[in-house]
VOBA-563074 format. One record per residue (C-alpha): residue number from 1; y negated, z negated, x negated. Coordinates in nm, 2 decimals, m for minus. Example, Ala and Ser with C-alpha at 12.3 -4.5 7.8 and 13.67 -1.06 7.14 Angstrom:
residues 2
[1,[0.45,m0.78,m1.23]]
[2,[0.11,m0.71,m1.37]]
end
This chain:
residues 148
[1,[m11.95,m6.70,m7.44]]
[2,[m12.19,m6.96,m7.36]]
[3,[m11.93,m7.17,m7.10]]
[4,[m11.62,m7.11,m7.40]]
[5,[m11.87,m7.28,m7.63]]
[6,[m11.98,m7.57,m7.36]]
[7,[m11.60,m7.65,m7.32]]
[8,[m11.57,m7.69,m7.68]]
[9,[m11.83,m7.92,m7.70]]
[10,[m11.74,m8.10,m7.41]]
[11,[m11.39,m8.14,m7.58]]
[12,[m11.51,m8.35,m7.86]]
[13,[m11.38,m8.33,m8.24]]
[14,[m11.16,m8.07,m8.35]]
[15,[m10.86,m8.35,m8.36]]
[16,[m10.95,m8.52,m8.06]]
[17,[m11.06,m8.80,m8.27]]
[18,[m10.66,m8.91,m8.46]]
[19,[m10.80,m9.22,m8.67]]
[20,[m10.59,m9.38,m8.90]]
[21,[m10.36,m9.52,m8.63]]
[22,[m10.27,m9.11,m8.52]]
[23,[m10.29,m8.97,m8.91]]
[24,[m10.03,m9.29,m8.97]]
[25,[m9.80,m9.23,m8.69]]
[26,[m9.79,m8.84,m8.79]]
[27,[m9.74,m8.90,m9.19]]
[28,[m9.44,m9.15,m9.05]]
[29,[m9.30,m8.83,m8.81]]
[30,[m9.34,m8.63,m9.13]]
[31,[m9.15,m8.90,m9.36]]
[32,[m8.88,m8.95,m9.06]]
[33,[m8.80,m8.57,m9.03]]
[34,[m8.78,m8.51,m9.36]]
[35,[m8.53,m8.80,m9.41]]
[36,[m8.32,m8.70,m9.13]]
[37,[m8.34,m8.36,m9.24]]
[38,[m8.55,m8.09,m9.12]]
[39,[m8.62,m7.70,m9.17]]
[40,[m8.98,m7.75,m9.20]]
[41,[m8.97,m8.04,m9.43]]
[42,[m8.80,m8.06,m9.76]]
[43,[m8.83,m8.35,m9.91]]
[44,[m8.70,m8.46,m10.33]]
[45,[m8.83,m8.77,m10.47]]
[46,[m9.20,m8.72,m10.52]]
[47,[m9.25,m8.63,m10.17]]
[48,[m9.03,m8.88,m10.00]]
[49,[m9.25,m9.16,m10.23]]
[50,[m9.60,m9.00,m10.23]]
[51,[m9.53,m9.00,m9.80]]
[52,[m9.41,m9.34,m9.81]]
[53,[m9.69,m9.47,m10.05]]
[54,[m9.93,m9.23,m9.82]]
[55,[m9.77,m9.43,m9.49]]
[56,[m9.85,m9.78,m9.65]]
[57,[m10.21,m9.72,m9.66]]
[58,[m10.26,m9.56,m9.40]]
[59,[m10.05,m9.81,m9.14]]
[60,[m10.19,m10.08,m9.38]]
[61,[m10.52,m10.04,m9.15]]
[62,[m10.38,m9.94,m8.86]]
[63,[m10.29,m10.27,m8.72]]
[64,[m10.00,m10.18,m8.51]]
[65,[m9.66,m10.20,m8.50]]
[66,[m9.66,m9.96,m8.86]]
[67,[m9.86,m10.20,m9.03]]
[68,[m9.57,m10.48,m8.97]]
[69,[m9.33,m10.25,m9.11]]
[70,[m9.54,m10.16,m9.42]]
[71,[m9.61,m10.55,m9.46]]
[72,[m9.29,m10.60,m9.47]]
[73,[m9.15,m10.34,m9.67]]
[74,[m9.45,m10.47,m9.95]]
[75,[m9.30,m10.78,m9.92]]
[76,[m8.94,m10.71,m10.09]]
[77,[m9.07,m10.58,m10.39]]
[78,[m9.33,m10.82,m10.43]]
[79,[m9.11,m11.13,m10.44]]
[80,[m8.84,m10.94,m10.62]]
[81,[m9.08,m10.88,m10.92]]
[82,[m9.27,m11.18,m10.91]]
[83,[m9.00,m11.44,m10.83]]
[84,[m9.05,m11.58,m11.20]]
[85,[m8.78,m11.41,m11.36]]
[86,[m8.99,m11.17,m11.57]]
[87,[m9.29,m11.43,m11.62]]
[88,[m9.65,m11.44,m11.43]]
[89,[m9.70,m11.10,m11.32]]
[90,[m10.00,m11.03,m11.13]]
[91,[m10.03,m10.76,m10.81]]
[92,[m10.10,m10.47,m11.10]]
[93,[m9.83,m10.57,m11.27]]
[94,[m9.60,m10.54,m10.94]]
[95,[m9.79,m10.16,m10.83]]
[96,[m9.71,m10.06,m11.15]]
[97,[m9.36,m10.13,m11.17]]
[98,[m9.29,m10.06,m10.89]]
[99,[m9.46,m9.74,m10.88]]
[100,[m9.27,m9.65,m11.20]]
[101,[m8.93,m9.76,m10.99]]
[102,[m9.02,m9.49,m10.72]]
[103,[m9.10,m9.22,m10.95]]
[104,[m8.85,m9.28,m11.23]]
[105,[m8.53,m9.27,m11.16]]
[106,[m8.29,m9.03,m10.96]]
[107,[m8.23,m9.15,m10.63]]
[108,[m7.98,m8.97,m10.45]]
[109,[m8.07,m9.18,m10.14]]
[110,[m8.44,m9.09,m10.03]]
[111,[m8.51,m9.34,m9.83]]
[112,[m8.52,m9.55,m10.06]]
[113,[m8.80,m9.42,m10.27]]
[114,[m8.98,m9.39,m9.93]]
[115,[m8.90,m9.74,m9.83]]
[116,[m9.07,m9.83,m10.14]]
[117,[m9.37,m9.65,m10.12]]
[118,[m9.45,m9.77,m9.81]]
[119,[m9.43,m10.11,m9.99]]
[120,[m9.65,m9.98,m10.27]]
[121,[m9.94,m9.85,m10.04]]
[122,[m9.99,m10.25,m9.91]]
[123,[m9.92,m10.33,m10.28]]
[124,[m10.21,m10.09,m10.42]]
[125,[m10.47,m10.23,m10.17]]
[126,[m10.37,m10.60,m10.29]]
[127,[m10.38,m10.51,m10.67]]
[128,[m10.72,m10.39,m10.71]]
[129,[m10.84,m10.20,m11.02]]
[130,[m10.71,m9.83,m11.06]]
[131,[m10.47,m9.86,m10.77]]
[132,[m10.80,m9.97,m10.50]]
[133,[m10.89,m9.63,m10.64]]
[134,[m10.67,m9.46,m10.51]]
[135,[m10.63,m9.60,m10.21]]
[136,[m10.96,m9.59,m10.11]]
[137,[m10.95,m9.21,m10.17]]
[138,[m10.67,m9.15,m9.93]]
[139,[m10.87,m9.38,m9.67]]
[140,[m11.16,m9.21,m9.73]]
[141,[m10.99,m8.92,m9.67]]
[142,[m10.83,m9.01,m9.40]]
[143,[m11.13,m9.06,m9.23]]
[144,[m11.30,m8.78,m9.21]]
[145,[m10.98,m8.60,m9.13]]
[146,[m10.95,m8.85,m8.87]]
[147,[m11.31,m8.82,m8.75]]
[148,[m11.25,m8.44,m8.68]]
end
């Protein structure tokens, strides 16, 4: 018993240690699977935007290649909305739409609702105020899973 409980320790963390880089990468597998259909991962609306939006924050602070995507992705939206067709909205006003847009209507096209949560995660982190909330909570979160 005492070597099994060296080797553990020697291992390291339960999760080698993931970060937000691995947790990123493994909520995008998730998102990709369940897009392209998968057994062990059914995804409706909800799902397919609460992934994407959970996949913008965390790539957000990965700085890698996912963090290019999920810039860009916030980007659409973002000029879209505040192009000056619907007056001075601020970044609130753009999460909140858009967050409404994502968990409104019927898509029958899931990738879309994903493509737009990924936007909104960048988008929450930018707005501030109730949004930084929840952001911060997934990050935190995040963390210490990733720290495991």
């Amino acid at each position: 018993m005492t070597i099994a409980a060296d080797v553990v320790l020697a291992a390291g963390p339960v999760l080698g240690g993931a970060g937000t880089s691995g947790l990123a990468l493994t909520n995008g597998i998730i998102l990709l699977a369940g897009l392209r259909g998968s057994d062990r991962v059914d995804l409706n609306r909800d799902k397919a935007g609460a992934l994407g939006i959970g996949l913008g924050i965390l790539s957000s602070t990965a700085d890698t290649v996912l963090s290019q995507f999920s810039d860009g992705a916030a980007q659409v939206p973002t000029s879209l909305i505040q192009g000056g067709a619907f007056g001075h909205i601020g970044m609130g006003g753009v999460a909140l739409a858009l967050t409404t847009t994502i968990f409104v209507f019927k898509w029958k096209k899931l990738i879309i609702p994903a493509f737009l949560g990924t936007g909104a995660g960048v988008i929450y982190s930018q707005a501030g105020g109730i949004w930084g909330i929840g952001q911060n909570l997934i990050l935190k979160t995040a963390g210490a899973v990733g720290a495991l």
